[in-house]
C-alpha positions as CSV (number, residue, x, y, z in Angstrom):
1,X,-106.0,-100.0,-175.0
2,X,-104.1,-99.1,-172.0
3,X,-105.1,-97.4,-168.8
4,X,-103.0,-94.5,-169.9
5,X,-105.0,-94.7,-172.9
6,X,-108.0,-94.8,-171.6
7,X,-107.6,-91.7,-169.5
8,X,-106.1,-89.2,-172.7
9,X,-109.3,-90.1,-174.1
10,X,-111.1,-88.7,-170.9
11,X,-108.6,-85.4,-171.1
12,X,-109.3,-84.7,-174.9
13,X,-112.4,-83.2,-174.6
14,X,-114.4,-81.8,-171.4
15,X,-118.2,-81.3,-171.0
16,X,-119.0,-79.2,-168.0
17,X,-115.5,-78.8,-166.9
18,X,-115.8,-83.1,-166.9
19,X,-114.9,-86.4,-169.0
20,X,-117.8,-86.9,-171.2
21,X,-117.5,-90.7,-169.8
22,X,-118.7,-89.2,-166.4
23,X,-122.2,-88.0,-168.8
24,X,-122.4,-91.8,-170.1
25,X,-122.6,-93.0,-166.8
26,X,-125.0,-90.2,-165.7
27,X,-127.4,-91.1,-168.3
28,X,-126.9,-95.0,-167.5
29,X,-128.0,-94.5,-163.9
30,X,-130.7,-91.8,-165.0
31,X,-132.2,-94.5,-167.1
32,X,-131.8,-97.3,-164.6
33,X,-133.0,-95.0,-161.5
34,X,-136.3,-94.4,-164.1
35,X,-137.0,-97.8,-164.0
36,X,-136.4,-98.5,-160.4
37,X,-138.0,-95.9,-158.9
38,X,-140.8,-96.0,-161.7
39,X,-141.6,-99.8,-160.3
40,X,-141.8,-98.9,-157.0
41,X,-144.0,-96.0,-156.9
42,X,-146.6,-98.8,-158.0
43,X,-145.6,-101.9,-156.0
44,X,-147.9,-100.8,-152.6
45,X,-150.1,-99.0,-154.8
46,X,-150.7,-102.1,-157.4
47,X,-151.1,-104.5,-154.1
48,X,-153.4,-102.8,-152.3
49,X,-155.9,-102.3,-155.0
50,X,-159.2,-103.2,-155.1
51,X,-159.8,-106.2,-157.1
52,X,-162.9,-104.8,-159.0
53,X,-162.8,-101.9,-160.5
54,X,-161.4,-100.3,-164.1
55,X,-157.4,-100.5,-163.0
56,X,-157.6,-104.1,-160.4
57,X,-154.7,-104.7,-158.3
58,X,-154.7,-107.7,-155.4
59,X,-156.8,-106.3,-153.3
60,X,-154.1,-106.8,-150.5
61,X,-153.9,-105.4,-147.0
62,X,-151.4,-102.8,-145.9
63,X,-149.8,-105.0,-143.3
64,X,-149.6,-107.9,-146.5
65,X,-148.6,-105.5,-149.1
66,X,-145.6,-103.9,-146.4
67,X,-144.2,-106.9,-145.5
68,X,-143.6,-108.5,-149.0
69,X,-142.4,-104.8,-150.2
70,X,-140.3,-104.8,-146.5
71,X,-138.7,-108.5,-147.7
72,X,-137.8,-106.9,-151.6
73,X,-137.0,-103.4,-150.1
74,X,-134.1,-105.4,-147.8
75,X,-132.7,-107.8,-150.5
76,X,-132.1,-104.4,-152.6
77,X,-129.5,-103.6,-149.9
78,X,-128.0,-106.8,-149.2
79,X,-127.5,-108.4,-152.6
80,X,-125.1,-105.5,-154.0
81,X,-122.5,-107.0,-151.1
82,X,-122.2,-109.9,-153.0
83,X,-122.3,-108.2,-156.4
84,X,-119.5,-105.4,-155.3
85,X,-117.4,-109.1,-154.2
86,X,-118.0,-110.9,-157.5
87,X,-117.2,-107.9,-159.6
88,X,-114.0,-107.2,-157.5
89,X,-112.9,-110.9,-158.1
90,X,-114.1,-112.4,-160.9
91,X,-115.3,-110.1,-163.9
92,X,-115.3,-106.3,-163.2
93,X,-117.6,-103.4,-162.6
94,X,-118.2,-102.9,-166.1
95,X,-119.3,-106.4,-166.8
96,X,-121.8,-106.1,-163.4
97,X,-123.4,-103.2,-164.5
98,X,-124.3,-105.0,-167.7
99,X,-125.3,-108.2,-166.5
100,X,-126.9,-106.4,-163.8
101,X,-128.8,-104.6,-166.1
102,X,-130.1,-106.7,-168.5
103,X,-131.1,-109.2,-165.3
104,X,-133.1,-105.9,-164.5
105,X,-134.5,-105.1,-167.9
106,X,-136.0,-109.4,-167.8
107,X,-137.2,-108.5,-164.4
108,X,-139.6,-105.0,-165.7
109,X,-140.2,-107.3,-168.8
110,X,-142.0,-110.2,-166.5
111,X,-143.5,-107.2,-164.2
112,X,-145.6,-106.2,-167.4
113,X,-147.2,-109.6,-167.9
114,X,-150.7,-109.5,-166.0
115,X,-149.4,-112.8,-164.3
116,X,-148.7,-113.5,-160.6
117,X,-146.0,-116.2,-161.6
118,X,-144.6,-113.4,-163.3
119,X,-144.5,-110.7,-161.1
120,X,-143.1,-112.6,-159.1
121,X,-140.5,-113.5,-161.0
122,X,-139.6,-110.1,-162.2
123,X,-139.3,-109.2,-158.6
124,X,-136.7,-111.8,-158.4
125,X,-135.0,-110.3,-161.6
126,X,-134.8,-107.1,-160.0
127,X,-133.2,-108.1,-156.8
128,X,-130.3,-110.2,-158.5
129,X,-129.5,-107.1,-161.0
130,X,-129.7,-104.4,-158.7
131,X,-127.0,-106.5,-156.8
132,X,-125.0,-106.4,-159.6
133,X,-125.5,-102.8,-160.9
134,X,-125.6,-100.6,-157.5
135,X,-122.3,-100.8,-156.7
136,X,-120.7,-100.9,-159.4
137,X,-121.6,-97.7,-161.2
138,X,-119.7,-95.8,-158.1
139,X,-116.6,-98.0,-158.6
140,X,-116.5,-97.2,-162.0
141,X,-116.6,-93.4,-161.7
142,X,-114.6,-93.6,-158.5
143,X,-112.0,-95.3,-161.2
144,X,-112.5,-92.3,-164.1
145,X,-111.6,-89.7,-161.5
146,X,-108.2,-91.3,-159.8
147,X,-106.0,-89.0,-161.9
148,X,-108.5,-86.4,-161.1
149,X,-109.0,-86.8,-157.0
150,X,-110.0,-82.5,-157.4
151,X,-112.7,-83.0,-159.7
152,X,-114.3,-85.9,-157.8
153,X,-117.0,-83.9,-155.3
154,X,-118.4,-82.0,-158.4
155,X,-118.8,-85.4,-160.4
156,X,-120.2,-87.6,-157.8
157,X,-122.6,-84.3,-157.8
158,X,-123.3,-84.4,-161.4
159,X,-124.0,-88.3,-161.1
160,X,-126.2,-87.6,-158.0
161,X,-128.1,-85.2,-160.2
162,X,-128.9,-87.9,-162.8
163,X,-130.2,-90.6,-159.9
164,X,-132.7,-88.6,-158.8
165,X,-133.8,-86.7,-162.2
166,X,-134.2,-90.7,-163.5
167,X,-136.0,-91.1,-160.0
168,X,-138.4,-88.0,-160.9
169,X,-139.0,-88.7,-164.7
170,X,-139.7,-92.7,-163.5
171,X,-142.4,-91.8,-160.6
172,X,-144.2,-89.2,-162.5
173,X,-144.3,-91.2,-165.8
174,X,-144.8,-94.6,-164.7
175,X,-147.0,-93.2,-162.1
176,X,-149.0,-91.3,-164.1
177,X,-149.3,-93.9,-167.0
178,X,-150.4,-97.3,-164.4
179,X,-152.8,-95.0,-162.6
180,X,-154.6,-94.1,-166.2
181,X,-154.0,-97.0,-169.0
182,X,-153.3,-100.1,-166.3
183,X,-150.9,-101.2,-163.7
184,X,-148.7,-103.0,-165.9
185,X,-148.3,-100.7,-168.6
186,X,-146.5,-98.8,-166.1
187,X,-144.1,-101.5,-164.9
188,X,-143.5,-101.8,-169.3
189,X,-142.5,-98.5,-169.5
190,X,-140.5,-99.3,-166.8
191,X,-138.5,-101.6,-168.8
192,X,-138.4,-100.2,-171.8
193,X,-136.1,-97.9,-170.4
194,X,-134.2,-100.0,-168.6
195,X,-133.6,-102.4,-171.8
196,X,-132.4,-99.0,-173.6
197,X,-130.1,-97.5,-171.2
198,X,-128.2,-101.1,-170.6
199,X,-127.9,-100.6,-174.9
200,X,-126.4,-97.2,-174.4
201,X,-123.6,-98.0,-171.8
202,X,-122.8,-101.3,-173.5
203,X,-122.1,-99.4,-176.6
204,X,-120.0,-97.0,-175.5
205,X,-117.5,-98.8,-174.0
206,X,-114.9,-97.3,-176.8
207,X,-115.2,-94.0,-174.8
208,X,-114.7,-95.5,-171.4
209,X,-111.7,-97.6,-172.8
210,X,-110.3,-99.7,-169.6
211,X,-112.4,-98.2,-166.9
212,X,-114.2,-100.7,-165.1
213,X,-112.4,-103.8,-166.5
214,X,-110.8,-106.4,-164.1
215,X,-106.9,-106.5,-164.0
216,X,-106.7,-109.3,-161.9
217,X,-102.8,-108.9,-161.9
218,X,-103.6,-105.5,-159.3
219,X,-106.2,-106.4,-157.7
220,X,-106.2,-106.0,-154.3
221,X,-102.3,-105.3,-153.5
222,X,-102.7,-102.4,-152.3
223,X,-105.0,-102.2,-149.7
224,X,-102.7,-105.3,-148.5
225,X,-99.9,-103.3,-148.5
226,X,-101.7,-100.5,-146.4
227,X,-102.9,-102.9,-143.9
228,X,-99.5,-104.3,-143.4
229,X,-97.8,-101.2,-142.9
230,X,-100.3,-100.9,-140.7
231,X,-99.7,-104.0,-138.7
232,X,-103.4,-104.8,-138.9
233,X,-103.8,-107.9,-140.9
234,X,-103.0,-110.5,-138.3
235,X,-106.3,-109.5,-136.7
236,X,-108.1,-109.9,-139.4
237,X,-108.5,-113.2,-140.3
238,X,-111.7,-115.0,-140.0
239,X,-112.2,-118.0,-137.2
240,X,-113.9,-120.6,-137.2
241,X,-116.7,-119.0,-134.8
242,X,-116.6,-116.4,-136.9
243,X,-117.6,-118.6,-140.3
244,X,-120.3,-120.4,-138.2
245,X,-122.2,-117.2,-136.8
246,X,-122.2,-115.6,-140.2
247,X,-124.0,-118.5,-141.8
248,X,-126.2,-119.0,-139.3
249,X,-127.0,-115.6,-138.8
250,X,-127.1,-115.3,-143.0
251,X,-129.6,-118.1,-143.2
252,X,-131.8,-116.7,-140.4
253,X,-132.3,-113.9,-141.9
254,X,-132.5,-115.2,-145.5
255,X,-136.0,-117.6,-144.0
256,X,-137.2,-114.5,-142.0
257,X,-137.3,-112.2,-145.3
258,X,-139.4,-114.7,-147.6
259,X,-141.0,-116.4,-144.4
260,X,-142.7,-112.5,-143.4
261,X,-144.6,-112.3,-146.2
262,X,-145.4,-115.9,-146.7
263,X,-147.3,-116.1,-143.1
264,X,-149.2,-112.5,-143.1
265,X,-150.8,-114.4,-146.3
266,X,-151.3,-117.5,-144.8
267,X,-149.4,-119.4,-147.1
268,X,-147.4,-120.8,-144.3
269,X,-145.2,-120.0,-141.3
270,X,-141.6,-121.5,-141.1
271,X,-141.4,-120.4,-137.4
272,X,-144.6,-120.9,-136.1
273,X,-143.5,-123.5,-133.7
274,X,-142.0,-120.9,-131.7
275,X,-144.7,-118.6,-131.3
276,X,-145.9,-117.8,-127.7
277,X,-148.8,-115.6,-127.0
278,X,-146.8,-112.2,-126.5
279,X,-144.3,-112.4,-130.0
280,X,-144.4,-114.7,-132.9
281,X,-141.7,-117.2,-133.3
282,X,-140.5,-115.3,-136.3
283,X,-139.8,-112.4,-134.6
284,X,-138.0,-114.4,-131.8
285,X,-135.6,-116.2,-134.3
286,X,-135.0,-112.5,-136.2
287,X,-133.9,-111.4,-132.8
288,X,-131.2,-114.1,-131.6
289,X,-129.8,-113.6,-134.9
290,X,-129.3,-109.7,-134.9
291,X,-127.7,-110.6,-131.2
292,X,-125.6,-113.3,-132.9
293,X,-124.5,-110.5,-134.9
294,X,-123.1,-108.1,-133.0
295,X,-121.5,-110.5,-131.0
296,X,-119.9,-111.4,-133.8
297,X,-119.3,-107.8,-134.9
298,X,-118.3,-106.6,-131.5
299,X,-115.8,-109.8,-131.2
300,X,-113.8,-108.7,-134.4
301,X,-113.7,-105.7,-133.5
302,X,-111.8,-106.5,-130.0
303,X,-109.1,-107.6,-132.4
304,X,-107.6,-104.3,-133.3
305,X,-106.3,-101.7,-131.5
306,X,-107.4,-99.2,-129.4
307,X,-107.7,-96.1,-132.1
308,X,-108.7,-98.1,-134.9
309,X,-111.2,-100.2,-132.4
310,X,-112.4,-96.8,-131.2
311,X,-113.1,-95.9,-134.9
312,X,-115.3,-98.5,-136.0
313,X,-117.5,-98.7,-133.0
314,X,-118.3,-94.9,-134.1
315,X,-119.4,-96.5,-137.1
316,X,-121.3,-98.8,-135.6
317,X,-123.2,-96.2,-133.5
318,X,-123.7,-94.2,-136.9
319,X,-125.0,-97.2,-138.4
320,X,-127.6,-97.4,-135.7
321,X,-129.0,-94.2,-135.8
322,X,-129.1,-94.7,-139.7
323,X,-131.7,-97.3,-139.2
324,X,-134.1,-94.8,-136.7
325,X,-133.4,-92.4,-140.0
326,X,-134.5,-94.9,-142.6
327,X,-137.0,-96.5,-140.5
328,X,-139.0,-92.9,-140.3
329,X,-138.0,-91.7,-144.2
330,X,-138.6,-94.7,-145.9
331,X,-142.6,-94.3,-145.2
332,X,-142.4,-92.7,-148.5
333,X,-142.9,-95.9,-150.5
334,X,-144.9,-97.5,-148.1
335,X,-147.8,-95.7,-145.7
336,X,-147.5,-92.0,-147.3
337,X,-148.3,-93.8,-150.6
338,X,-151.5,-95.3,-149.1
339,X,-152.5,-91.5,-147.3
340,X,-151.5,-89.9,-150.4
341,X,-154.3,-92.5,-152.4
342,X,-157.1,-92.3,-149.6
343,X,-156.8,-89.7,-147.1
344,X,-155.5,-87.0,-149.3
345,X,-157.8,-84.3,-151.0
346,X,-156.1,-84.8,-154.7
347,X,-159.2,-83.3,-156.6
348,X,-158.5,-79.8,-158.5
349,X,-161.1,-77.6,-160.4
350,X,-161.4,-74.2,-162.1
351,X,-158.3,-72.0,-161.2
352,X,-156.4,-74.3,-158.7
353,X,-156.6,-77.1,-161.5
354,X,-154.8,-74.7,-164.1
355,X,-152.2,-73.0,-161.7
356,X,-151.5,-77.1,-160.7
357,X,-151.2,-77.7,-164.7
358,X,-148.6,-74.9,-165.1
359,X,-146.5,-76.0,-162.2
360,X,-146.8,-79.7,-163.4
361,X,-145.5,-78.3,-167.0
362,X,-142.2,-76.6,-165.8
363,X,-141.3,-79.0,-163.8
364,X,-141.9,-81.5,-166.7
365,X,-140.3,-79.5,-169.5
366,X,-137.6,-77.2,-167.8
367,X,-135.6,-80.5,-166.4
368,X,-135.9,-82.1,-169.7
369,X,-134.8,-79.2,-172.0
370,X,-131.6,-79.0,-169.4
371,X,-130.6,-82.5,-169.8
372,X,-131.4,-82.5,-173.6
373,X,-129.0,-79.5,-174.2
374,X,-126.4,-82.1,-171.8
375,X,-127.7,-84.8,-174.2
376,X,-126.9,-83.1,-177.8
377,X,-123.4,-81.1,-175.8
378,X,-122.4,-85.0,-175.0
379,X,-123.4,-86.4,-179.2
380,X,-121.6,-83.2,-180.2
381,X,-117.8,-84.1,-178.3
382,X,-118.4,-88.5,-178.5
383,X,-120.3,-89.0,-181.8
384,X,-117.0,-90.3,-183.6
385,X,-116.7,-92.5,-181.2
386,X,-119.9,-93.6,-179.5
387,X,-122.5,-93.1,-182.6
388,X,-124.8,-95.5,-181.7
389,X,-124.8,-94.6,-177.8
390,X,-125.3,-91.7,-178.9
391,X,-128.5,-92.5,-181.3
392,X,-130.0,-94.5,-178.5
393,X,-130.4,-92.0,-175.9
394,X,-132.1,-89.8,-178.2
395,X,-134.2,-92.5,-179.0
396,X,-135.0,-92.6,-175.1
397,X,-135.4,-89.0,-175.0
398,X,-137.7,-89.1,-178.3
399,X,-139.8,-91.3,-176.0
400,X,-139.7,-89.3,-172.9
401,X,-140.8,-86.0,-174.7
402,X,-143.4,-87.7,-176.1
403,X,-144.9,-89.5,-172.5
404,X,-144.5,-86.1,-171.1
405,X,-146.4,-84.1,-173.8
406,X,-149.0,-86.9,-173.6
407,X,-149.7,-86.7,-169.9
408,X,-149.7,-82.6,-169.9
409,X,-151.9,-82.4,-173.4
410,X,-155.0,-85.0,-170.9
411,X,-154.4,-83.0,-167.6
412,X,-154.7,-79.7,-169.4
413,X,-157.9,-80.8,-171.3
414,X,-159.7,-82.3,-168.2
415,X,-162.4,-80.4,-166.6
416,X,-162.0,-82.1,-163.4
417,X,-158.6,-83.4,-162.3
418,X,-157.5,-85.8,-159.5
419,X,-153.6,-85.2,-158.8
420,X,-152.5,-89.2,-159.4
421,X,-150.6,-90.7,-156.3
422,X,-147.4,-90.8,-157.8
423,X,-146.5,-87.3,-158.3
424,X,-146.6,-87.3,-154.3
425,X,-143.6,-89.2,-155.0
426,X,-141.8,-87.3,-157.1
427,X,-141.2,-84.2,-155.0
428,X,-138.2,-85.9,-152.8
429,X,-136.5,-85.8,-156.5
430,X,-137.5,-82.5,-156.8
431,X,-136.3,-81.0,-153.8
432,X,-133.1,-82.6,-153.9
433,X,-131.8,-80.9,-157.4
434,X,-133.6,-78.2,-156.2
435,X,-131.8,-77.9,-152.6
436,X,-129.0,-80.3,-152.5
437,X,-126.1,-77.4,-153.6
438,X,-127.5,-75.1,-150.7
439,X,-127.0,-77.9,-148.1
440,X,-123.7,-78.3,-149.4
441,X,-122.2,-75.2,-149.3
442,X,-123.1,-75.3,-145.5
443,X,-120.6,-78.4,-145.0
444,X,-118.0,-76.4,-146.7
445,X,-118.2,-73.2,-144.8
446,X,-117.6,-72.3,-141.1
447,X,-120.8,-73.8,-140.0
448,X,-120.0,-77.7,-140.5
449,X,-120.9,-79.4,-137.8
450,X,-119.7,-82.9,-136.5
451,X,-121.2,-86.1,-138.0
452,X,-123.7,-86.5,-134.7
453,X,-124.7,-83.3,-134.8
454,X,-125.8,-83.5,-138.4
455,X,-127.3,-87.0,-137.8
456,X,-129.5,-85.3,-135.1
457,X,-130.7,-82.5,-137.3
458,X,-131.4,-84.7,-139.5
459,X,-133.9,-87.0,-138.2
460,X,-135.4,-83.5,-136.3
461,X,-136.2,-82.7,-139.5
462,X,-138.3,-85.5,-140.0
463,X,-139.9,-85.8,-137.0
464,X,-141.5,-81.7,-138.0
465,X,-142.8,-83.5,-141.4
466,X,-144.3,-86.3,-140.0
467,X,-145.8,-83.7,-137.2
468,X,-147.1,-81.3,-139.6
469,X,-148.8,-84.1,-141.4
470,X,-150.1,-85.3,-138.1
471,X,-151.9,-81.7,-137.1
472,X,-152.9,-81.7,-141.0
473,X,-154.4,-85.3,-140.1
474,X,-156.4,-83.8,-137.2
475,X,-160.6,-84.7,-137.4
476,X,-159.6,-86.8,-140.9
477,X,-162.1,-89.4,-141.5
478,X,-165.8,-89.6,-143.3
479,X,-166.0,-87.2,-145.8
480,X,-162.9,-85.3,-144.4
481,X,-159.7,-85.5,-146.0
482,X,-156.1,-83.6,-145.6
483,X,-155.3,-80.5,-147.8
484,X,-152.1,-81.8,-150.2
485,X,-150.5,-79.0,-148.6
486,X,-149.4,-81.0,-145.6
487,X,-148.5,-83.7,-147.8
488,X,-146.2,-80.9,-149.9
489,X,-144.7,-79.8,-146.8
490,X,-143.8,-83.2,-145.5
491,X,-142.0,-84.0,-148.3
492,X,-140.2,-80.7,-148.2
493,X,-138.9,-81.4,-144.5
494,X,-138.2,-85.3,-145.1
495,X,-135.9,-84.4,-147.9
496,X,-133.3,-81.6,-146.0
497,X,-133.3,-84.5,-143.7
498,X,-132.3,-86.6,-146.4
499,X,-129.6,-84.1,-147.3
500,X,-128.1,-83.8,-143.8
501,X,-127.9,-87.7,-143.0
502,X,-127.4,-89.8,-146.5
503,X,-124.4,-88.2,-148.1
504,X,-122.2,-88.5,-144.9
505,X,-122.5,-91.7,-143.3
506,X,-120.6,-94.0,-146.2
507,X,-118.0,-90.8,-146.1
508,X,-117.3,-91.6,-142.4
509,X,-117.5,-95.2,-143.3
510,X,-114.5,-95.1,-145.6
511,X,-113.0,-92.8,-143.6
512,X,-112.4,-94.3,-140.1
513,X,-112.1,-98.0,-141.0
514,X,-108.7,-99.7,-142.2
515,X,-108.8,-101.3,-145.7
516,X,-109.0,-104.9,-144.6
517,X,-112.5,-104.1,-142.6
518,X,-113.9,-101.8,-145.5
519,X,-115.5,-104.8,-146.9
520,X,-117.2,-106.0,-144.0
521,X,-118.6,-102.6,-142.4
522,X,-119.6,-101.2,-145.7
523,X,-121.6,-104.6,-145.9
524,X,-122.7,-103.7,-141.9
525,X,-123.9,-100.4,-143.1
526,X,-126.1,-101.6,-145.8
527,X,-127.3,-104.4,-143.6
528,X,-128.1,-101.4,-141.5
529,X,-130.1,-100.1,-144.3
530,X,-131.6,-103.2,-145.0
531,X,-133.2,-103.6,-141.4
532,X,-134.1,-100.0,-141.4
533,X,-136.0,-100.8,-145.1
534,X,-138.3,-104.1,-143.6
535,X,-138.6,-102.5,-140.5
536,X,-140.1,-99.1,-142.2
537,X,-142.6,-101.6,-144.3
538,X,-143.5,-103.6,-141.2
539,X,-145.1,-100.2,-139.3
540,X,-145.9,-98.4,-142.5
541,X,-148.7,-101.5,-143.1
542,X,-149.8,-101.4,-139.4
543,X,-151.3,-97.6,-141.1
544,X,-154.7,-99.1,-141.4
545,X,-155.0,-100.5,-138.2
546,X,-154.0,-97.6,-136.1
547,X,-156.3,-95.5,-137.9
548,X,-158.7,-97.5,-137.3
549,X,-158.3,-98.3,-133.8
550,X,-156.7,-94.3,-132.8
551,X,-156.7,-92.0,-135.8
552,X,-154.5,-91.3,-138.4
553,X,-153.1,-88.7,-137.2
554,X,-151.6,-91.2,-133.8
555,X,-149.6,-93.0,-136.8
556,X,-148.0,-89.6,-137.7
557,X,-147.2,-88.9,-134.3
558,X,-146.1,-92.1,-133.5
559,X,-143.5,-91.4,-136.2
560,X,-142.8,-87.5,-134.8
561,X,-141.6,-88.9,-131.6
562,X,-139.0,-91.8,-132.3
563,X,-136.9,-90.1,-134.8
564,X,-137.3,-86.9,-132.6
565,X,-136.0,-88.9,-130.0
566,X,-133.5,-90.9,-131.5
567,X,-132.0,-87.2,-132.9
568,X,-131.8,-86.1,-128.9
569,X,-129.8,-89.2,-128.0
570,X,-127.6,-88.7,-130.9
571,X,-126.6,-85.1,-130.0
572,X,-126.1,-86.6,-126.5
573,X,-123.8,-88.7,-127.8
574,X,-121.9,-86.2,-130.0
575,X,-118.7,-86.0,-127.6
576,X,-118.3,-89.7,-127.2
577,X,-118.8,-90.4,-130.8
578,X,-115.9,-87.4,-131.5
579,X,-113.8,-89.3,-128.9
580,X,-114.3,-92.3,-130.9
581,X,-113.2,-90.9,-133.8
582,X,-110.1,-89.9,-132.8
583,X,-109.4,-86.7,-134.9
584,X,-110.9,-87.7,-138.0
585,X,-113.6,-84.8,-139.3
């Protein structure tokens, strides 16, 4: 079938005003978000657990349980560099997303076996696939909408929608099943769903007819071309110095991400020869290599000329304020999971209990019925041609219904009701579908402002929910816990800063660096993320010790003032970072 072929198909018929391929590939990432997120609601939760007790966990400390979640948190970011390369070069997005799947679906498998070797081992699974699948899905819708470049904002949209319902249907139902049955009955149904949505999208590859598949014959000519008319590409190539910093720096940082979590539970310590009574030897090693690093970044760089130069240290100033952003945000998975479980007044009687119960219910049952209708408007246009896609997302959907009904039929007949952890979790989902079209609208009307400006609203924003949860925290201790109100808020405030910082940064990525270098600084950005992920995990376990050597409410604070102050420096920096930019908005 040719690419011409491929794309009547995606004109024949139209489901919201979009290719029903764009709905396969929303239900794919819905299913695999439900996994992903679904595991790591549990990971800090299931480590930090007592031992004894009905539902056991490791019994780990914050500070051990944050740095091995810090270690998987940054190879989720660095891995889908190398499985964007190998899809680009050797067998396709469409491919990756499968293989990245089913590595996935083996990973939740293992993660369901009440085995340490297996856990392990599942979080092994789940690294290597996510490299694989993450960004590859993009690619191929990026690809369904080239002879449709209009239509592209309101699918990406549309596909954002299904990450985070997956996100919100995997927190609340993993959550709520591992906090009530067992720990790895949740990581199951994890799986479960991830083994079922790689089935769906592998068998309806008839609809998506050429999309994703490698034509080696094209491949890469054209960004060639661009960067020749450019006159770039003799500055591009790689040197010698180059090849040895990146390999030293890789394998640095490799040892430091399995040698964190390895020392802080004294299994051993790879750098403890360096260690001097002020910083440990790790820490020492992790910081010649970020300098080797932007040496090396900053020397490439130097290479190109002055606008294009100008550009991409913009990026680089972006990417370091991303990392202050993700540093702050990402306490979600990590410390806010552990206040949430023991500092947070969860318990519900009487009236508050059944006004709790009909919240929990629409927004359990009003989400699914709108992505069933999407479901049965999708079987209705593909069924000729995708039948057994088709069949197995209503099998998935048969299975959701029923965990939902399940969970609301026990919290509507309990007396006395203890909100579980998880659904903490699930109110970033939330507020994102709920307020993610408002945001938008402000970036297209009068009031846009410039990338620095939004970067610095952005992290004000969550500075005030880390500071309402810090008065909230105020005289917390014995016998004293927070009202989930503070939690609710923080949440609220965390995700509008979301809004105004994640959807723009890879936008200004593509935008201001020439095609030769988008490999390179798209793989700097998500290194940026990566660093921002293990540094988040790294303070988020020290949440134990400041509260008990401060107060709780110090850690919040803590957290109020660096992303407060790294969002004044930005704004300070919005007229050099315009300069930089050189006229692109």
């Amino acid at each position: 079938m040719s690419e011409n072929s491929s794309v009547s198909i995606q004109e024949e018929t139209k489901l919201l005003g979009h290719p029903p391929g764009l709905f396969v590939l929303f239900f794919t990432e819905m299913w695999e978000r439900f996994s992903f997120y679904g595991m790591r609601v549990l990971l800090i939760q299931f480590l930090t657990a007592s031992v004894l007790g009905l539902n056991p966990g490791w019994g780990w400390t914050a500070e051990q349980a944050g740095a091995l979640y810090g270690t998987y948190a940054m190879l989720l970011y660095i891995t889908p560099i190398f499985g964007g390369v190998i899809a680009d070069k050797y067998i396709g997005s469409r491919a990756a997303v499968i293989v990245g799947a089913a590595i996935m679906t083996v990973g939740h498998a293992a993660m369901a076996f009440d085995s340490p070797l297996m856990f392990f081992v599942g979080l092994g699974c789940l690294v290597l696939g996510t490299g694989f699948f993450k960004p590859n899905m993009p690619a191929i819708l990026g690809e369904m909408y080239k002879k449709f470049p209009e239509k592209k904002d309101g699918a990406y949209t549309i596909f954002y929608m299904g990450v985070n319902a997956g996100a919100f249907f995997g927190m609340m139902l993993c959550g709520y099943l591992a906090e009530t049955i067992g720990w790895h009955w949740g990581f199951g149904l994890a799986g479960i769903f991830m083994l079922l949505g790689t089935i769906q999208f592998w068998l309806a590859g008839p609809l998506l007819g050429k999309l994703g598949i490698l034509d080696k014959a094209a491949n890469g000519t054209k960004e060639v071309k661009k960067d020749l008319e450019e006159g770039e590409i003799k500055h591009n190539n790689f040197t010698t110095l180059d090849i040895v910093l990146m390999t030293i720096v890789g394998v640095v940082g490799l040892v430091y991400a399995f040698n964190d979590p390895l020392s802080k539970n004294n299994v051993m310590d790879v750098f403890a020869f360096m260690d001097t009574p002020y910083l440990r030897g790790q820490y020492i090693m992790i910081f010649g290599a970020l300098a080797l690093f932007l040496f090396l970044v900053i020397s490439r760089i130097q290479r190109y000329s002055k606008v294009v130069r100008d550009r991409m240290y913009g990026v680089i100033l972006l990417a370091f304020f991303l990392v202050f952003f993700f540093m702050s945000f990402e306490q979600g998975a990590t410390s806010l999971v552990l206040v949430a479980r023991d500092y947070v007044n969860r318990e519900l009687t009487g009236s508050s209990l059944m006004l709790f119960n009909i919240v929990n219910t629409l927004l359990t049952i009003v989400p699914l019925i709108i992505i069933s209708w999407v479901l049965i408007k999708l079987a209705l246009l593909t069924w000729t041609k995708i039948a057994w896609s088709n069949i197995i997302l209503f099998v998935c959907f048969i299975l959701i219904w029923g965990a939902g009904i399940w969970m609301l039929y026990r919290e509507f007949t309990a007396e006395i009701s203890e909100i579980k952890v998880s659904w903490f979790s699930i109110l970033n989902s939330f507020f994102i579908i709920a307020l993610a079209s408002t945001v938008s609208k402000i970036w297209d009307s009068k009031y846009n402002p410039s990338a620095a400006v939004k970067y610095g609203l952005g992290l004000f924003l969550v500075a005030i929910g880390f500071l309402i949860l810090g008065f909230g925290a105020l005289g917390a201790g014995p016998g004293v816990k927070i009202s989930m109100v503070f939690l609710v808020l923080t949440y609220l405030f965390h995700t509008l800063g979301e809004l105004f910082i994640s959807p723009v940064g890879l936008s200004y990525v593509s935008k201001l660096v020439p095609a030769r270098m988008l490999a390179f600084m798209f793989g700097m950005w998500y290194l940026a993320i990566a660093i921002a992920q293990k540094m988040a995990a790294i303070l988020g376990g020290q949440v134990e010790t400041i509260q008990a050597d401060y107060s709780l409410s110090h850690f919040f604070f803590l957290f109020t003032v660096i992303p407060a102050a790294a969002g004044v420096l930005v704004i300070l920096l919005n007229p050099l970072i315009k300069r930089l930019m050189h006229g692109i908005k």
